[in-house]
N, C-alpha and C positions, 0 to 999 in steps of 0.2 A: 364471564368476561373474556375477550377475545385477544390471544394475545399477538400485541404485534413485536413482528420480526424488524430485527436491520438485516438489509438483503445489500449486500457487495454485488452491481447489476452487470457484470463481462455476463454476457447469454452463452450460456453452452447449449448446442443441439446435439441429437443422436438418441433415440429410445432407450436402447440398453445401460444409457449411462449417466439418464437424467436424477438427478438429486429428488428431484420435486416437479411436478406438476399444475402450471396454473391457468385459469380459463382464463385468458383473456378477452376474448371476443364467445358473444354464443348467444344466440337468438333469445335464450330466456335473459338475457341481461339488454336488448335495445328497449327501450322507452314505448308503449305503448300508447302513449298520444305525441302529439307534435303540441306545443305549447307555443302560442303567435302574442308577441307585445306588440301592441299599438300602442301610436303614442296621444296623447291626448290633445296635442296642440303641437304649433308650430315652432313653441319656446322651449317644448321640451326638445324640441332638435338643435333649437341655436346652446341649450346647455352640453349636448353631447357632443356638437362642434368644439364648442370652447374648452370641454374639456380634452378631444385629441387633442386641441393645439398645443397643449402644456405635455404632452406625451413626448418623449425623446426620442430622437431619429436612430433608430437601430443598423438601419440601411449602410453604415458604410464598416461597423463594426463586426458585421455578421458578414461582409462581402470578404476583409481580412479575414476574417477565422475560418471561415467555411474551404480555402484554400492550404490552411497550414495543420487545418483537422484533416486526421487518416482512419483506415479502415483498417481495426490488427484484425485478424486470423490465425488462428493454433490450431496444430494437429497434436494427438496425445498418443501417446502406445497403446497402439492395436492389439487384438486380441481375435485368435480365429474361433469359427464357431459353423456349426450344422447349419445346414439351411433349413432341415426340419423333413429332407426325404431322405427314407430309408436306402434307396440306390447311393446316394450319396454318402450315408452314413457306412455303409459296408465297405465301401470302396475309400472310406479315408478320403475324400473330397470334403474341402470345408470354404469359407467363403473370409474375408478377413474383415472386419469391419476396426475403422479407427477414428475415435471421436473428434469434434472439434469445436472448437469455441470462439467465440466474435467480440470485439470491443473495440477501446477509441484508442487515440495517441493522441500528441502535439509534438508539427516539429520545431524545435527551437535553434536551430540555427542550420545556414543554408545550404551546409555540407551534408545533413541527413541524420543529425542525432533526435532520437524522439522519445518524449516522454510519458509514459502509460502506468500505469497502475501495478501492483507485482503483481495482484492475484489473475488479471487478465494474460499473465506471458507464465504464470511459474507451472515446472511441469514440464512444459512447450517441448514439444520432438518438434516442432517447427513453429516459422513466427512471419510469415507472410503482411507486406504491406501493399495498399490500395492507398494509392493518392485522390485528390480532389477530380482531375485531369483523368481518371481510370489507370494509370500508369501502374504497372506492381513490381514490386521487389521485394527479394527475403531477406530477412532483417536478422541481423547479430544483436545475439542478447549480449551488452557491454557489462551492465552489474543489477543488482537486485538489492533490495531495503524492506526484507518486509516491517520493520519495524516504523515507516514511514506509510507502506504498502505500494511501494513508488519501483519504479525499473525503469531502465536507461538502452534504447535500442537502437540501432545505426543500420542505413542504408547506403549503399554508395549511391551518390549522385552530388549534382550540384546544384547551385542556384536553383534552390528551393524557396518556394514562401514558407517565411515562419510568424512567428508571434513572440515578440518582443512581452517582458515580463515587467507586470507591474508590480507597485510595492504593497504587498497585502498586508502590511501594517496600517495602512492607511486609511482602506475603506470603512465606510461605515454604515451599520444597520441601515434600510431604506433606499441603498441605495439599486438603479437598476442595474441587474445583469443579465449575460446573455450565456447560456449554455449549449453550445456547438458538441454531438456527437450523431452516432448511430445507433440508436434504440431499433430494436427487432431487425437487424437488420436496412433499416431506410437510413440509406446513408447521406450522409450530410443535411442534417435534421439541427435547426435551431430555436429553442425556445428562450422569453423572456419572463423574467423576474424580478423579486428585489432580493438584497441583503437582509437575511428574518433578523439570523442572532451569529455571534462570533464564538471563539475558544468553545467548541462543542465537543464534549467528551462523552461516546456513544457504545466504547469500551468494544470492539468489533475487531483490535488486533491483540492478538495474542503475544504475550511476552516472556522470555525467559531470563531472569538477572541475573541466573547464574553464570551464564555463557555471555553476559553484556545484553541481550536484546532486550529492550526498553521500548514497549510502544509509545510513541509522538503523535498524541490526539490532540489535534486543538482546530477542530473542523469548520470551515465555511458553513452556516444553514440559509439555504436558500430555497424559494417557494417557485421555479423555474422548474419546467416538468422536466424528468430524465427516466431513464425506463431502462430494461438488460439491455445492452448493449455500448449504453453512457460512458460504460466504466475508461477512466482513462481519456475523457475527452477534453474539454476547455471548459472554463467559467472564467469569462472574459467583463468587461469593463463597456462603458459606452463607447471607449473611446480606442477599442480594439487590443487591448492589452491583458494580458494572460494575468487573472488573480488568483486562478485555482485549476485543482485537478481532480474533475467530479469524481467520486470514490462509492457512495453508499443511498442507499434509500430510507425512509421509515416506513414501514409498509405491511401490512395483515393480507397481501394478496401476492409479492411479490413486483406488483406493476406500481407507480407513481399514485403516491395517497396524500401530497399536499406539500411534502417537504425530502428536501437530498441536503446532502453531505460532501463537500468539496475541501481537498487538500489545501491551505494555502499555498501561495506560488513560491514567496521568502524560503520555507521548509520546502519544496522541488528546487527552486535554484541551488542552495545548498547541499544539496544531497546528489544534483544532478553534478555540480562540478567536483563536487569528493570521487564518486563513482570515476569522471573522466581523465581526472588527474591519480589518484589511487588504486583506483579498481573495487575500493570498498568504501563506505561512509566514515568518516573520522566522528563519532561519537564523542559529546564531550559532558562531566560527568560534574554537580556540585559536591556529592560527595553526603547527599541529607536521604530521609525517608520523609518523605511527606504526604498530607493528605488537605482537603478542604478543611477550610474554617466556617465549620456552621455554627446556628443562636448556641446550641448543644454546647458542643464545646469550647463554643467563646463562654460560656454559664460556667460552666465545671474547671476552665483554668483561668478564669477570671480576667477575661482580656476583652478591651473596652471596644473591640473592631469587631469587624465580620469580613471585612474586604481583607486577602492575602492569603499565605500557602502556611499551616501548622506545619514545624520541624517535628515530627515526630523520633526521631530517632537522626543517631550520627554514623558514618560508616568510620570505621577502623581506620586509622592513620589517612583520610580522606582528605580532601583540602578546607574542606569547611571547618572541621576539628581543631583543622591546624591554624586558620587564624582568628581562630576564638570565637565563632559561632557555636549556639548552643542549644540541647533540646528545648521544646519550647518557644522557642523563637519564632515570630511571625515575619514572613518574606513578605514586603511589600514593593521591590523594587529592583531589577535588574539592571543596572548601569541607566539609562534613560526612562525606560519604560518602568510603568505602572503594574504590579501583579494583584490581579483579586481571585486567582484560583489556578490550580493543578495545570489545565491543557495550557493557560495564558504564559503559568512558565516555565511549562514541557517545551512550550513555541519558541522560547527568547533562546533556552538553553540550548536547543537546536540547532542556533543559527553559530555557533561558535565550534572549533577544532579544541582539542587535548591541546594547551600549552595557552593557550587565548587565557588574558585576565580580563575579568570584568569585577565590577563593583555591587555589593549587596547590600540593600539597607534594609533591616530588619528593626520590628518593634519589640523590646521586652521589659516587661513591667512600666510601658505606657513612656519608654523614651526610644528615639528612633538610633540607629547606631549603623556606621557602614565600614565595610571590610571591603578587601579586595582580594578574591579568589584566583587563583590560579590553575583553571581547570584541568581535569583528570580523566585519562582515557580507562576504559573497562579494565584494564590491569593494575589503576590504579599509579601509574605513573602519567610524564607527558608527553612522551614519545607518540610520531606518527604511527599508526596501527599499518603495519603490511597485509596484503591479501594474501597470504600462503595458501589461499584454496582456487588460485588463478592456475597454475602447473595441476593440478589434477582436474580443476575443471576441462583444461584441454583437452587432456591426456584420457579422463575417464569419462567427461560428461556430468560430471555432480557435484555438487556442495556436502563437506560433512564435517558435524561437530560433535566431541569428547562427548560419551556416555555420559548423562548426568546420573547425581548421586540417588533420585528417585529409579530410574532407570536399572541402575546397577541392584540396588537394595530387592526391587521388585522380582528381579531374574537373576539374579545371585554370581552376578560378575564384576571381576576387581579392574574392569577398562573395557575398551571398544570406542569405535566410531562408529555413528550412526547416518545414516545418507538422509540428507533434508530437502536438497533441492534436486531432483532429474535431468538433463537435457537431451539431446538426443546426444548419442555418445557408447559406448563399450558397455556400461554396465544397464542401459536401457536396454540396448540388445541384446543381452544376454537371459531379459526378464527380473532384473532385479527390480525391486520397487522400493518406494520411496518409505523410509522407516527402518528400512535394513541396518542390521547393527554387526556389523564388522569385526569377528574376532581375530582371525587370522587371516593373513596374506602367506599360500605357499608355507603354511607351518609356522609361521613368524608371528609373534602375538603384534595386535594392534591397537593401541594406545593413542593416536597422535595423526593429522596431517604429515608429518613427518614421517612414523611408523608406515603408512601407507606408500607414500611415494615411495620414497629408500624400495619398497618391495617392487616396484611394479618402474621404476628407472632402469632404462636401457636396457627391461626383458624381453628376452626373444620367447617366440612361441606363445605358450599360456599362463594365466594363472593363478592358482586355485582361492578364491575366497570364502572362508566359512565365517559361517555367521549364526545367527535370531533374529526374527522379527518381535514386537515389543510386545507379540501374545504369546508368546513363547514356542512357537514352530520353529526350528531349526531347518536353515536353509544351506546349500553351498552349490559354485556358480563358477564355474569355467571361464574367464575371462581371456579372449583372444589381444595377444600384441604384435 
């Protein structure tokens, strides 16, 4: 049996640094005959008239989007290397080679904010844009989500065309859409589809609960081709209006096998204006463990449904605890909306901040019952969450968070920071990579955001970071200020 992959489609190019290999084009794959339909009669053509006429006029929604879709570009940390002549090699000549990678944006409003994918920018030593117009600017990474997979980039400019956001609560199976990006590069590429199925959960982000990250799956599927490149483009509406943020493929070859994967827009709007008002995503938390309600376990706890979210478990002094929800209990209902499974209300939960109330109505023992939650950020209180990692993303160029407890147990240390996100920055140039675990700064053990800065605030000269990497090669790295 052959198994297929979810492929996240941003194209990276460069030999030395390809993950994978796919044929796409190759003589043993064209068609050996031409296959010619004739049609039998002249009714068979008055049926294929009548049926374009019922076809929707794509024309004016692809003319908007093809102008507010852009072309990203990433460069990543190079690496020198031999050209493979001995002349060269004696004499310490070496040649630099540095990767780079292609994907889409949207921009959403006409000062130059645009919104892409994380996995298309994360990394990024540089983040280059291409307009509709050919126009190019380099583009400031503003924040990153991968728990969403979503990132937030700015250009200067103005009066730009963008793409007004539609309500992706809305849509419904069947319906057409239109997916605006750049596959293998052919820029500004639109294909049409419908809405297959909604709340898709294809399990493709990774998550950490210890540290808060929670991946937000509740994916568009749509039958509209997209191929590498798509990543971060539009899936737009007949009527020109942004419903999604093409993210994923289903695919045994890497190239477009029938069905893709689009962020809704509800989950980008939200996460787009956290990032531009905070600098980080305000996560907000009901405070349960849950899972689907399948026949299984509707059978085994004796509950008359199948549509809703099992409580499997309660978090410790959480909010849901606190106003008397209970293991067992089946979520069928977020303030308005309807829940019949995990992504449906991974999706509703997402659209609320730490301190937002909403209402839950839950089934148990076959009577419905609603509370009113007062949601809770990763710390578990309801305070807005600061970005404390903005002053050293400046300063160093990186994202970094607390050694977890697997981490520590593994390599037998009682703290550290670990570097998660790159940019271009101090500790890229110096060759640090991504995974570096942080023990000291300058002799000063480091524990903390905090621990870090305090070290590298208002120093002159250098300085010294020792660390591991998470196979346990010990590293240390000169860091210039």
């Amino acid at each position: 049996m052959k198994k297929i992959g979810i492929i996240v489609f941003s194209a990276f190019v460069g030999g030395l640094f390809s993950l994978a290999a796919f044929q796409l084009i190759s003589p043993d794959s064209q068609p050996s005959e031409t296959v010619v339909i004739k049609t039998a009669s002249n009714n068979n053509q008055l049926v294929g008239s009548a049926y374009m006429s019922t076809m929707p006029n794509f024309v004016s929604a692809a003319e908007v989007s093809l102008n507010a879709v852009v072309h990203v570009r990433t460069k990543y940390q190079g690496q020198e290397y031999y050209s493979g002549s001995l002349i060269d090699l004696l004499n310490g000549r070496t040649q630099y080679y540095q990767p780079e990678g292609t994907g889409s944006g949207v921009i959403i409003s006409p000062d130059g904010y645009i919104v892409t994918n994380n996995h298309v920018v994360a990394n990024a030593q540089e983040v280059k844009i291409t307009l509709y117009d050919k126009k190019e600017f380099v583009a400031k990474v503003i924040g990153k989500d991968p728990s969403s997979d979503l990132a937030l980039l700015k250009i200067e400019s103005e009066n730009l065309p963008f793409l007004n956001y539609g309500n992706s609560d809305n849509i419904k199976v069947g319906e057409w859409v239109l997916a605006v990006g750049n596959p293998f590069n052919l820029n500004s590429t639109v294909t049409a589809g419908i809405i297959s199925a909604k709340g898709r959960n294809i399990n493709i982000l990774s998550g950490d609960p210890q540290n808060g990250i929670s991946p937000v799956e509740s994916f568009i599927q749509t039958d509209a081709a997209v191929n590498p490149g798509n990543s971060g483009g539009a899936l737009v509406n007949t009527n020109g209006e942004l419903i999604g943020i093409n993210a994923a493929i289903k695919s045994n070859t890497g190239s477009f096998a029938g069905y893709s994967f689009a962020i809704p827009s509800n989950i980008a709007k939200k996460v787009v204006a956290d990032l531009i008002e905070f600098g980080t995503v305000q996560r907000a938390f009901l405070g349960v463990r849950i899972q689907n309600l399948t026949p299984e376990l509707a059978k085994e706890k004796n509950i008359s449904v199948l549509d809703g979210v099992y409580i499997a478990g309660l978090a410790e002094n959480g909010s849901a605890v606190k106003e008397g929800l209970q293991k067992g209990d089946v979520i069928i209902q977020i303030s308005d909306k309807v829940i019949n499974n995990v992504p449906e209300l991974q999706e509703q939960v997402s659209s609320y901040r730490p301190g937002d109330k909403v209402e839950v109505t839950v089934l148990r023992e076959g009577s419905k019952h609603s509370y009113t939650l007062t949601l809770r950020n990763k710390y578990g209180n309801t305070e807005i969450v600061e970005n404390k990692d903005n002053d050293l993303v400046e300063v160093l160029g990186a994202s970094f968070e607390p050694l977890s407890d697997k981490l520590k147990s593994r390599l037998g240390l009682s703290y550290g920071l670990q570097v998660i996100e790159l940019n271009s920055g101090k500790l890229m140039k110096a060759g640090v990579k991504k995974g570096f675990i942080i023990v000291k700064a300058d002799g000063r053990r480091v524990a903390s955001n905090e621990d870090l800065m305090a070290s590298v605030r208002g120093k002159k000269g250098g300085v010294l970071l020792e660390g591991i990497y998470p196979n346990g090669r010990q590293a240390y790295y000169g860091i210039g200020m």
